[in-house]
N, C-alpha and C positions, 0 to 999 in steps of 0.2 A: 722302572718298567722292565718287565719280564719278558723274552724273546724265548719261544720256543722252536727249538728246532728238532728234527728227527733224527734218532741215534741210527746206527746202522742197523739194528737187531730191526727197528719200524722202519728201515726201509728194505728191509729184506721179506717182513714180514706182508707190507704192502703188493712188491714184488710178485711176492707167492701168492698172492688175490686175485692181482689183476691181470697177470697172465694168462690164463684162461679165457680171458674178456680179449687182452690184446693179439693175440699169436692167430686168430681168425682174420682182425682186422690187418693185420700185416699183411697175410699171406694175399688175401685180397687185392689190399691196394697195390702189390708188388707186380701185378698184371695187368697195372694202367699204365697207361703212355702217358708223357706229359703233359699234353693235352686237355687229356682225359685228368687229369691231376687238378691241375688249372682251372677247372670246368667246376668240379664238385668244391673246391677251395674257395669259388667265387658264389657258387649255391650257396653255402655256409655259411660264408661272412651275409649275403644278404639276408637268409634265413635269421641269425642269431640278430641285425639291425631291425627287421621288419618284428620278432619277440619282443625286441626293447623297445620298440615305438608304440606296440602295444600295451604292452604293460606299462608303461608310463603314461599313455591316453585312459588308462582303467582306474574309473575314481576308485577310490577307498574305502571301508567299509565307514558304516554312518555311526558316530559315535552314539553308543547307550545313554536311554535318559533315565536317571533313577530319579524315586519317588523320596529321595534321600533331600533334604532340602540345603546342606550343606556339603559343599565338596570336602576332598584330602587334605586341597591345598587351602583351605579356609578354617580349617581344624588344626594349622602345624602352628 
């Protein structure tokens, strides 16, 4: 088995992407209290639980009926 990991060059190159995205969100969170820290950390984790209880309550999509009277696995 193959492990891949990221050379310095991709994690420099990453860096230089997401920068832009992150140096807003620093500056921001750098003017909360901790409190206030505490507060949205605990919004989050409930937010990303309340996603995954939904998407896991969300059936599936309904599998296709072909007009094919033999399946793949009846052919192999």
């Amino acid at each position: 088995m193959r492990i891949l990991t990221a050379t310095a060059e991709g994690d420099a190159h990453l860096t230089e992407h997401i920068e832009p995205v992150l140096a807003p969100a620093d500056r921001v969170l750098a003017w909360l209290t901790e409190e206030d820290s505490a507060l949205i950390e605990r919004f989050l984790d409930s937010l990303a639980a309340l996603k995954d209880h939904a998407a896991a309550a969300t059936p599936g999509p309904e599998p296709e009926r072909s007009t094919e009277p033999y399946s793949p696995a009846l052919l192999m």
